[in-house]
C-alpha positions, 0 to 999 in steps of 0.5 A, a space after each residue: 541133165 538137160 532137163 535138170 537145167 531146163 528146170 531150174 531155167 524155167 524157175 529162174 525166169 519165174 522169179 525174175 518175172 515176179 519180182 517185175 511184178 512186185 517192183 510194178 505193184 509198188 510203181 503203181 501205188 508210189 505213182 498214186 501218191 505222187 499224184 496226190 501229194 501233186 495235187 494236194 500241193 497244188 489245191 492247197 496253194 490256190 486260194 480260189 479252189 479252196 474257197 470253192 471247197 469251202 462255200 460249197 459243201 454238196 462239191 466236198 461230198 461230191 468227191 467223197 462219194 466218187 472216190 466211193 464209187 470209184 473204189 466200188 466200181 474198180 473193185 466190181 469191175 476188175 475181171 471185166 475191164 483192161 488192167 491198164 483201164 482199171 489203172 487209170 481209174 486209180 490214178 482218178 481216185 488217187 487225184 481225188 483223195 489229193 483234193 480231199 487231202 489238200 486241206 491237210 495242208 492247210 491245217 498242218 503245219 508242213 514240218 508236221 506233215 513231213 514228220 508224219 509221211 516220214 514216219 508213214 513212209 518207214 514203217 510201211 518199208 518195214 512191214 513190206 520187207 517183212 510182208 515179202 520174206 515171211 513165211 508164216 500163213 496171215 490169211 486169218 488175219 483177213 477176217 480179224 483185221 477187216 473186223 476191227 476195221 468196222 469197229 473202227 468205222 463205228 467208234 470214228 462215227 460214233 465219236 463224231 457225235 460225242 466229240 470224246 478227245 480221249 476216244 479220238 486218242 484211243 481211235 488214233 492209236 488203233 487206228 494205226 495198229 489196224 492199218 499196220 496189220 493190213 500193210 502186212 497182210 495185203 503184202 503178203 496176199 499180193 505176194 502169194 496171188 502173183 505167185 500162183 497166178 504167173 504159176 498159172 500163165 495168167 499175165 492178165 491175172 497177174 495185171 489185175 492183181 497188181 492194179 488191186 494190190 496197188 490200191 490197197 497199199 495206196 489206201 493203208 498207206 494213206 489212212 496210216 498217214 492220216 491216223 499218225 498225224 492226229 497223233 503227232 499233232 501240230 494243227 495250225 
């Protein structure tokens, strides 16, 4: 009987220590989206950066290949830094993405972007819960979902140069299925990775995981954001 109890004591504490874990993965990512909603904010209601942005082009790619580089460098990194390291550096990439962003908030009208972040902020409530309760396997889902991702990168380059309004729809639109889909996915892959690494007693597995997870929710997130208000449209 005593180890019965043990047993189920020990599960117990097993669950309460994942769902720490989970509650920490979506801590992080709504810290990284407050920092990017801060600064968005605060670039776009400073005329000066703007000006800067705009005048200086080699600055605007500048970010953007930090930001690549950011990503590439945590995802390389991940085993061979602290989590704690690796997180500093997502909160770097998310105020980054904030000045990118901040452009959104000058080409927008503001009722739009709520409505949008509104919508965005929803569906991914949505498939979270469904990410965390189902039980089907989505690992398939991967290969397929990263895919079409390439396709998607390849018609949004390709459309760059056409300047096709009924492919920028149609790239809109399956835009925001693939990013639903890897919203789902990723869920489900943190879940079944926190798992087996807190089965395993790695908590620095457990930090790594969380950190990774947090940045691919973080990134899904936005680009289901960004694909929802081309659709809702509303450009100053």
């Amino acid at each position: 009987m005593s180890n019965q109890y043990s047993s189920l004591a020990a599960n117990e504490a097993l669950v309460s220590t994942f769902i720490d874990s989970m509650a920490r993965v979506y801590m992080w990512m709504t810290g990284g989206l407050l920092i990017t909603a801060i600064v968005a904010t605060g670039v776009a209601s400073s005329d000066a950066f703007m000006i800067v942005l705009a005048n200086n082009p080699m600055l605007f790619w500048g970010i953007i290949i930090g930001q690549f580089g950011l990503v590439m460098g945590i995802s390389a990194m991940i085993n061979k830094i602290s989590p704690m390291t690796a997180l500093g550096l997502f909160f770097v990439y998310a105020a980054l993405m904030g000045v990118m962003l901040s452009v959104i908030m000058i080409s927008y009208d503001l009722g739009t972007v709520g409505i949008a972040f509104g919508v965005t902020s929803g569906t991914f409530a949505g498939l979270s819960i469904v990410g965390l309760t189902t039980k089907k396997d989505l690992t398939k889902m991967g290969p397929m979902l990263m895919a079409a991702l390439f396709g998607l990168i390849i018609a949004s380059v390709a459309n760059w140069f056409m300047q096709s309004a009924a492919m920028e729809w149609i790239i809109s639109y399956a835009g925001v299925l693939i990013f639903m889909g890897l919203m789902l996915y990723q869920t489900k892959m943190i879940k079944t990775m926190t798992f087996e690494a807190l089965q395993s007693g790695d908590p620095q597995a457990v930090s790594r995981i969380g950190v990774m997870g947090a940045l691919g929710l973080y990134l899904s997130f936005i680009n289901l954001f960004l694909f929802i208000l081309r659709i809702v449209g509303g450009r100053r």
